[in-house]
N, C-alpha and C positions, 0 to 999 in steps of 0.2 A: 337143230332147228334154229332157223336164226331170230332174234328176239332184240328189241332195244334193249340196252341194259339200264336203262335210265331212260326218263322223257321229259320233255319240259312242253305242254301244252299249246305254247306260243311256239315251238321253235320243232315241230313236227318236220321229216323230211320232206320234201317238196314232193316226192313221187307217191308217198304215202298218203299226206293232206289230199295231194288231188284223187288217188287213187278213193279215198272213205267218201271222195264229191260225187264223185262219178256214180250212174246208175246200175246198182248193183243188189240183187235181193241178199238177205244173209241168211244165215242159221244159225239162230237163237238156240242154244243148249243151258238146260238145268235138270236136277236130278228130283225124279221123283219119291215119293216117299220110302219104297224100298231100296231106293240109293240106284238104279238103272238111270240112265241117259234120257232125255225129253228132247229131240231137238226138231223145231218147226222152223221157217220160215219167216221172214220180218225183215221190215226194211228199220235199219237203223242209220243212226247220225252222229256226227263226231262234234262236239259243242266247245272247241278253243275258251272260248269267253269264258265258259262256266267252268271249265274243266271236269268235262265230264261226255259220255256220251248219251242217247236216249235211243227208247223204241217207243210204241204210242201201239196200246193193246186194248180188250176188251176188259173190266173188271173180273168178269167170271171165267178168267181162261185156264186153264191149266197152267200154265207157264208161270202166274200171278201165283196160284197157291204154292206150288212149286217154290217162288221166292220168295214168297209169305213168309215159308217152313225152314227155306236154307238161301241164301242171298248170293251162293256162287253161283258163276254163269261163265261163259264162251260164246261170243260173238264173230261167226265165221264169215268172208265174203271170198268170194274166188272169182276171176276171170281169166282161164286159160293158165298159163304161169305163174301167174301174180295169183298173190292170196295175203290174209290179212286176219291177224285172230287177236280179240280184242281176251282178256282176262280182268275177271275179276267178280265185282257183287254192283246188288243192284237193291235199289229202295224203289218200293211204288208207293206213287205219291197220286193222290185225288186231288190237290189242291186245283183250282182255275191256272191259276199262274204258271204252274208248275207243264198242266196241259196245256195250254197255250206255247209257254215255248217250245217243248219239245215239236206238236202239231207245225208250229210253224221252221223249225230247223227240218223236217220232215219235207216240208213242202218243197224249201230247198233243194231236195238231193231226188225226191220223187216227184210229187205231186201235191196239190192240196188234199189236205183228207175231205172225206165226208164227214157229218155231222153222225157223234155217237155219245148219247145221253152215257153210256156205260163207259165211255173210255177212261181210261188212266196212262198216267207216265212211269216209265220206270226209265229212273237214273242209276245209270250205271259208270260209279267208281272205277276207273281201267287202273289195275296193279304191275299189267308187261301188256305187251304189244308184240304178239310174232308179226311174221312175213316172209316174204321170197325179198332173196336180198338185194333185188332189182328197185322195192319198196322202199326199204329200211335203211339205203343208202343217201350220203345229204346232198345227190347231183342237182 
């Protein structure tokens, strides 16, 4: 499976940077409490600056207790060939700030959100980064 073996935040491959821009739903996976797979749905964002990446959830989701409990996670996105797995753990953070940015890196790559009294950010730490190696490579 091909995977960076290193990354440097600022210095992402070109095909790859554009490919996390591009309009693509993922699949958020985390383990439930009996340790089974949880994966939904979510649009995530790839944040250079922060080094880091985000999704932007409801407070009371499963996914949230979920990382509450255990902070590993897998960030899938796929279009046709190409694919993109992000690894690693995640903090949910309530802060304004915190939701703010993410909300607005979101808007970026989707849409602006709607307004959601319950939402939260979960930043997510990326430890490897797979791909198809059409992504991974620095053309």
């Amino acid at each position: 499976m091909p995977a960076l073996p290193s990354f440097n935040w600022t210095d992402l491959p070109a095909p790859l940077a554009e490919f996390w821009a591009e309009y693509h739903l993922c699949i958020l996976s985390t383990l439930d409490r009996d340790g089974a797979p949880h994966a939904v749905p979510v649009g995530a964002i790839l944040d250079p600056a922060q080094g880091c990446a985000w999704v932007i959830t409801r407070r009371g989701s499963q996914k949230v207790a979920n990382l509450r409990r255990d902070p590993r996670l897998t960030i899938s996105s796929v279009d046709r060939a190409r694919w993109s797995t992000l690894v690693g753990t995640a903090e949910v953070l309530e802060d304004e700030a915190s939701i703010a940015r993410a909300c607005e890196r979101y808007a970026a790559r989707y849409r602006p959100p709607s307004s959601n009294p319950e939402r939260v950010a979960l930043r997510v730490t990326v430890e490897r980064i797979l791909g198809s190696a059409a992504l991974l490579s620095a053309s």
